[in-house]
VEXDREN-2710 file (C-alpha; in Angstrom, 1 decimal):
% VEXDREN-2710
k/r/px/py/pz
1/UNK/0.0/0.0/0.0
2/UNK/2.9/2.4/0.8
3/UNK/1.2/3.3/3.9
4/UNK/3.1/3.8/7.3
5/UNK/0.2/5.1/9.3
6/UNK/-3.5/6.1/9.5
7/UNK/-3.4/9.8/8.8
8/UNK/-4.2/11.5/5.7
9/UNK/-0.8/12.1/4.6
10/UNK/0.8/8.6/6.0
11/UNK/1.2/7.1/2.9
12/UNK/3.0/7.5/-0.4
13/UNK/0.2/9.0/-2.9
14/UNK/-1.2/11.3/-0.5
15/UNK/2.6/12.8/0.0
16/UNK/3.3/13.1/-3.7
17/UNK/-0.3/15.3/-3.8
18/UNK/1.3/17.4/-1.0
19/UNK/4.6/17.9/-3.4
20/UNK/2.1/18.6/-6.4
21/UNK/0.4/21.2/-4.3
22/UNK/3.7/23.3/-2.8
23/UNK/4.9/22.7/-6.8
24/UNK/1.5/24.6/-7.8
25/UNK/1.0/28.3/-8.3
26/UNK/-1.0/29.1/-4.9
27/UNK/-3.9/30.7/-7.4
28/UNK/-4.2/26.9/-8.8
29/UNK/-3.9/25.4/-5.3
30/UNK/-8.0/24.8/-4.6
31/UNK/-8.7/23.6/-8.0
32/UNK/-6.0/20.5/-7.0
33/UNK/-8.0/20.2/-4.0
34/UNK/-11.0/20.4/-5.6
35/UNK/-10.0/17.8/-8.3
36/UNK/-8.6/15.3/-5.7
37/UNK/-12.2/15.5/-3.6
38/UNK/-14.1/15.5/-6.8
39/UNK/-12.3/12.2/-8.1
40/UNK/-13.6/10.1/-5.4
41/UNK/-17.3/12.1/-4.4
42/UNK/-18.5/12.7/-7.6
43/UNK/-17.8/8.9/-9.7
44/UNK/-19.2/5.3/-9.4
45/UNK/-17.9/2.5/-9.6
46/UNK/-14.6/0.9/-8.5
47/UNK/-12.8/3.7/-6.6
48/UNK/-9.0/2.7/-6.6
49/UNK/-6.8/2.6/-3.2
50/UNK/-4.6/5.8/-4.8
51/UNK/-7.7/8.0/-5.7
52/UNK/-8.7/7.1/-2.1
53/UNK/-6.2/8.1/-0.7
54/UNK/-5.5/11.6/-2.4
55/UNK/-9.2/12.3/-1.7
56/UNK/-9.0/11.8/2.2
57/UNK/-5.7/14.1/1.8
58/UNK/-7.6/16.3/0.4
59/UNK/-10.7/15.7/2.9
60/UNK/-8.0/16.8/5.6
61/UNK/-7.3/20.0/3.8
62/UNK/-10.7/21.2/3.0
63/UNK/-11.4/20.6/6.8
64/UNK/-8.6/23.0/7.5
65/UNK/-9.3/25.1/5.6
66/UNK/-12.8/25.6/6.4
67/UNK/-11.7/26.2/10.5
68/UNK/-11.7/22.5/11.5
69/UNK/-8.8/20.5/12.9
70/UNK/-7.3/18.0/10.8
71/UNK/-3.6/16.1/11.0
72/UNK/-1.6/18.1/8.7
73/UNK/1.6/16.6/9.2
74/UNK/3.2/15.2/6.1
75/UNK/1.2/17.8/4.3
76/UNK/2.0/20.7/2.2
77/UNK/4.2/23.5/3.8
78/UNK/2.1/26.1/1.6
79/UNK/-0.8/27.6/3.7
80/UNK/-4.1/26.0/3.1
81/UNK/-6.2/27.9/1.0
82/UNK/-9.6/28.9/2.6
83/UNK/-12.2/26.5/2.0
84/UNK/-15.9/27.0/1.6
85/UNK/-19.4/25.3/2.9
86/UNK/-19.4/23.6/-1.3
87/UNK/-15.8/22.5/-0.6
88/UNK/-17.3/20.4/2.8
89/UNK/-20.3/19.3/1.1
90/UNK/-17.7/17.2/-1.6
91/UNK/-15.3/16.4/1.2
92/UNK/-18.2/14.5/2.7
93/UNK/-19.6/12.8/0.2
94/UNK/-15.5/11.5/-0.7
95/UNK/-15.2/9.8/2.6
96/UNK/-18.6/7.9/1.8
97/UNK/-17.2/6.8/-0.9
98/UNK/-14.0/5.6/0.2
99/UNK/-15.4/3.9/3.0
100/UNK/-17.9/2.5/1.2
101/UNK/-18.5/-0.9/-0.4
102/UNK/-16.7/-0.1/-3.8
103/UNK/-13.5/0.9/-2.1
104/UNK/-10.3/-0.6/-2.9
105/UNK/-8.4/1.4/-0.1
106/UNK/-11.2/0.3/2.3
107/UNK/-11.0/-3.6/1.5
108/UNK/-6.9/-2.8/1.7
109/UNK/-7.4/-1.8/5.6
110/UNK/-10.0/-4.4/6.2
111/UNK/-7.2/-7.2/5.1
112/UNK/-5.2/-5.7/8.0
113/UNK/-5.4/-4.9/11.8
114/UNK/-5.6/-1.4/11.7
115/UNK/-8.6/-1.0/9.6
116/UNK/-10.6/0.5/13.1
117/UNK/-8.3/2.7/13.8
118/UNK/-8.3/4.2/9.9
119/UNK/-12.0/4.6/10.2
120/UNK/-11.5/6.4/13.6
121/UNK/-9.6/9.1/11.4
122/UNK/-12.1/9.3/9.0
123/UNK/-14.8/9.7/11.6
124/UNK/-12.4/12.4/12.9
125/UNK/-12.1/14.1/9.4
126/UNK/-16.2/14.3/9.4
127/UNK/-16.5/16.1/12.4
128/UNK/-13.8/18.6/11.4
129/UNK/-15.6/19.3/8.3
130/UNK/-18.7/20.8/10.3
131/UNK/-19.2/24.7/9.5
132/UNK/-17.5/27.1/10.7
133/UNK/-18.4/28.3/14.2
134/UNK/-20.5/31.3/14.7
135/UNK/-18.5/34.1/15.2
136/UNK/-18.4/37.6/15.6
137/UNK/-15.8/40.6/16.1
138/UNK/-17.2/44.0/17.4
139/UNK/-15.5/47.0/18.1
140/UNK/-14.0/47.8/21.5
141/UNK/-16.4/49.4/24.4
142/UNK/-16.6/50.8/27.4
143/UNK/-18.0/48.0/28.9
144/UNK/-15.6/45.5/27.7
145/UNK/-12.9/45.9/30.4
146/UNK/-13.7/43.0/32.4
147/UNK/-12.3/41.0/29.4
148/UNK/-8.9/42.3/29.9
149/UNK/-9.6/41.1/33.7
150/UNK/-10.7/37.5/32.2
151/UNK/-7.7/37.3/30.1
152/UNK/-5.2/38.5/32.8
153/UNK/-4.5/35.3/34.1
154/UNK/-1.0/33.0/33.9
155/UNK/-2.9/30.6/31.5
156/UNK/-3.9/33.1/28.8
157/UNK/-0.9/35.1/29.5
158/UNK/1.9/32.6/29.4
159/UNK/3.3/33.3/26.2
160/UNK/3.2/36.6/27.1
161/UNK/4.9/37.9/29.8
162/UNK/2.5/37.0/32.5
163/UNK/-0.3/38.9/34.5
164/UNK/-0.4/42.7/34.2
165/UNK/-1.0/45.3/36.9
166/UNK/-4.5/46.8/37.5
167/UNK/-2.8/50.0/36.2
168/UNK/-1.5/48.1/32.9
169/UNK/-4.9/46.8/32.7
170/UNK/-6.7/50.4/32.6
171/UNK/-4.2/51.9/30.7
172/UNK/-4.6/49.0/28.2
173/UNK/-8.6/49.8/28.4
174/UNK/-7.8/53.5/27.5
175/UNK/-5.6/52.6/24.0
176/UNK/-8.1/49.9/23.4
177/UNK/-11.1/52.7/23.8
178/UNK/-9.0/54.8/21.0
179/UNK/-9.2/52.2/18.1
180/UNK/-12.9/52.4/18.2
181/UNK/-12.5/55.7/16.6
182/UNK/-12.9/56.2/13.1
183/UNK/-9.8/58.1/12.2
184/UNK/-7.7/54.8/14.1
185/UNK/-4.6/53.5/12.1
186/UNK/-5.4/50.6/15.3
187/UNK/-8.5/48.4/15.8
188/UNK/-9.1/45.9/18.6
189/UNK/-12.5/43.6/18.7
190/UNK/-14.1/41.4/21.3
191/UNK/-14.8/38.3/19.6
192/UNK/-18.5/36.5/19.8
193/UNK/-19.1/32.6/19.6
194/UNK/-22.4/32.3/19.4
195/UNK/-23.6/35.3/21.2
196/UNK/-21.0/34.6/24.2
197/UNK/-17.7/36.6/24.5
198/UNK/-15.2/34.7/24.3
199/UNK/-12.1/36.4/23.8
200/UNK/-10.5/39.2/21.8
201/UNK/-8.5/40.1/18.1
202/UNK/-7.2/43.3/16.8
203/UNK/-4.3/44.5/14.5
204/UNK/-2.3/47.8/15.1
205/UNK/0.4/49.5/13.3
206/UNK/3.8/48.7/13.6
207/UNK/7.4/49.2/12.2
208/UNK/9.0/45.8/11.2
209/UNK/12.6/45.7/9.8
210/UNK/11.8/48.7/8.2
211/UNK/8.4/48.5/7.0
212/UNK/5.3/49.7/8.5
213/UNK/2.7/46.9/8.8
214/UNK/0.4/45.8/10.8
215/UNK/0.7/43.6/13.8
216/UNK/-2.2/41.5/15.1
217/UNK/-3.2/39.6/18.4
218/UNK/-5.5/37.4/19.6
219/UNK/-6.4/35.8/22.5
220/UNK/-9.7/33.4/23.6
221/UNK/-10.7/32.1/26.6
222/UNK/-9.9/28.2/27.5
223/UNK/-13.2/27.4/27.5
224/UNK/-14.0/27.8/24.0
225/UNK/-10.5/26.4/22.6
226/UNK/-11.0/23.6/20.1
227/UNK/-14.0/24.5/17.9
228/UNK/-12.3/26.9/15.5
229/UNK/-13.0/30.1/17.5
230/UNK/-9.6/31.4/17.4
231/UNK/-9.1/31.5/13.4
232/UNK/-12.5/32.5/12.9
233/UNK/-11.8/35.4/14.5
234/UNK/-8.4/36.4/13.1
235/UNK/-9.3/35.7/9.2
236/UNK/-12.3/38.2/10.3
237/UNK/-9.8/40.8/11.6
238/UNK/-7.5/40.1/8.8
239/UNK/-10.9/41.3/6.2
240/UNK/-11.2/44.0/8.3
241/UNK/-7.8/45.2/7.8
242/UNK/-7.7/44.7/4.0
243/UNK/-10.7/46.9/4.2
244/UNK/-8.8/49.4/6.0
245/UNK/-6.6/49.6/2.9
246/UNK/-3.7/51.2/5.2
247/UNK/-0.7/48.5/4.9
248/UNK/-0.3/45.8/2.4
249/UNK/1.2/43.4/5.0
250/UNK/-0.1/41.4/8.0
251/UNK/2.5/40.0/10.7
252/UNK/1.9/38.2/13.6
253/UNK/4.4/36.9/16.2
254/UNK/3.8/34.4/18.4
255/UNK/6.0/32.6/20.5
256/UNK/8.2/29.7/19.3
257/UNK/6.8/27.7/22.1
258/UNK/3.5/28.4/21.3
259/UNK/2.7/25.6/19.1
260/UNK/-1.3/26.6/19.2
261/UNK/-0.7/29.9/17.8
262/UNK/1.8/28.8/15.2
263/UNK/-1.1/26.5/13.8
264/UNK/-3.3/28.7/13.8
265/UNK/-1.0/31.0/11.9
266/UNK/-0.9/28.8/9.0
267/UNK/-4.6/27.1/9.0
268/UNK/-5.6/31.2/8.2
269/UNK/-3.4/31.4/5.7
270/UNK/-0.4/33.2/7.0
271/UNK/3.3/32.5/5.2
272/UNK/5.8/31.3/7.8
273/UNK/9.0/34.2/7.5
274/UNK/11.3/33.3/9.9
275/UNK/12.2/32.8/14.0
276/UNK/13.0/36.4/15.5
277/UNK/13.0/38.1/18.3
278/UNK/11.6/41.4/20.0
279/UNK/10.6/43.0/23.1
280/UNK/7.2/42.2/24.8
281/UNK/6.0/43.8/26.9
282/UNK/8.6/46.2/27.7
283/UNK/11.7/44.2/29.3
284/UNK/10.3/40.5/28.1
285/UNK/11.9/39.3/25.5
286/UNK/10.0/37.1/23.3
287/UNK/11.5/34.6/20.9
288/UNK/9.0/34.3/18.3
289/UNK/8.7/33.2/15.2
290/UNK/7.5/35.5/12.3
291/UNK/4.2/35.3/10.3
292/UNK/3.3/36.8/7.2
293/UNK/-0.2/37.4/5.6
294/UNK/-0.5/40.0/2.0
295/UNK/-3.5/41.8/2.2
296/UNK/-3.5/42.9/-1.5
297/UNK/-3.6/40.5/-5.0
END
């Protein structure tokens, strides 16, 4: 089979769609995905253990793309292009088909002893290819200081410097106040899930090596981790700031230990620059690693 493992990209035909895909023009990138899907969803008949296999790559992607978790590794190291609800739909009806009765790749895992384990995954990849979550971004208010307070603990602050002072905290209420204002190069956004806050995202102005750019943030709260919140939120900020037409460049900096936030950079699309370092807050030094998003083309 040239398979090694039960995720998408453990096997040999799934990594040489990976290759094709980082080989692509990125503009070309979700017809590939689309074409892969499409072989096994739309056809009848005998569906052969390679098409199978390229499709539940492709399942993985579309997943990701569309805000769901999937097991990317072995993938491409291009970011994955954004996916729609028509994307999902075909993803869907792909993994019918290749676990269905007319599968080659299926009977190939049945002849073994991992075949419950590979459905597991599969069952795994349709859960992750749910809609996105409902979520919201709003601008900054008055009222909204008790989520600095929320987010001021060593948890959500550990990649960060740690807890502020009250003062920090009301001075940071103040700036945050400012970006509401129309004539702000900044803007900062509590972030809805559902109708329940549940964190907060924003993007201000920055010099980098030169450049001005933005630089955006994001935080949300533990309990609503896992369900896609988090890049929801920041591909909403990310429209909002190619609306803004100020900068042509996105960065975002999280910390190298931060493996979370270092996903997230790429399942939104962000290009991977590289590790750096810089001062946050004032006397922390942060080794990060650098993330870069175009907001024009």
């Amino acid at each position: 089979m040239g398979t090694w493992d039960t995720g998408p990209f453990d096997n040999d035909a799934a990594r040489a769609f990976a290759a094709e895909l980082d080989e692509a023009e990125e503009e070309f990138r979700p017809e590939l995905i689309r074409r892969a899907v499409t072989a096994a969803a739309d056809t009848t008949g005998w569906l052969e253990s390679g098409t199978g296999e390229r499709a539940v790559a492709a399942v993985a992607l579309v997943a990701a793309g569309g805000g769901g978790a999937a097991d990317l590794r072995g993938g491409p190291e291009n970011p994955v292009p954004p996916m729609d609800e028509h994307y999902r739909e075909a993803a869907l009806r792909a993994l019918a088909r290749v676990d269905g009765p007319e599968s080659e790749l299926a009977d190939l895992w049945e002849a073994g002893e991992a075949a419950g384990p590979w459905r597991r995954e599969l069952t795994r990849l349709r859960a992750a290819l749910r809609p996105e979550p409902e979520v919201r971004i709003e601008p900054w208010t008055a009222d909204d200081l008790w989520l600095l307070r929320r987010a001021n603990t060593p948890e959500m602050t550990a990649h960060t410097g740690g807890p502020e002072t009250e003062e920090k905290l009301l001075d940071r209420q103040r700036r945050y106040l400012d970006t509401a204002r129309p004539d702000s190069v900044d803007r900062m956004f509590r972030i809805r899930f559902d109708g329940e806050p549940a964190g907060t995202v924003g993007y201000w102005k920055r010099t980098w090596l030169g450049e001005e750019v933005y630089e955006t943030g994001w935080g949300v709260f533990p309990e609503f981790r896992g369900r896609g919140v988090a890049v929801r939120a920041v591909r909403l900020a990310l429209a909002s700031a190619r609306e803004e037409a100020r900068f042509a460049v996105v960065h975002a900096f999280p910390s190298v230990h931060n493996a979370p936030s270092n996903a997230l950079c790429r399942r939104a699309g962000f290009t991977f620059v590289a590790p750096c370092e810089f001062e946050h807050p004032p006397g922390h030094l942060m080794h990060c690693n650098d993330w870069r998003f175009g907001l024009t083309g």
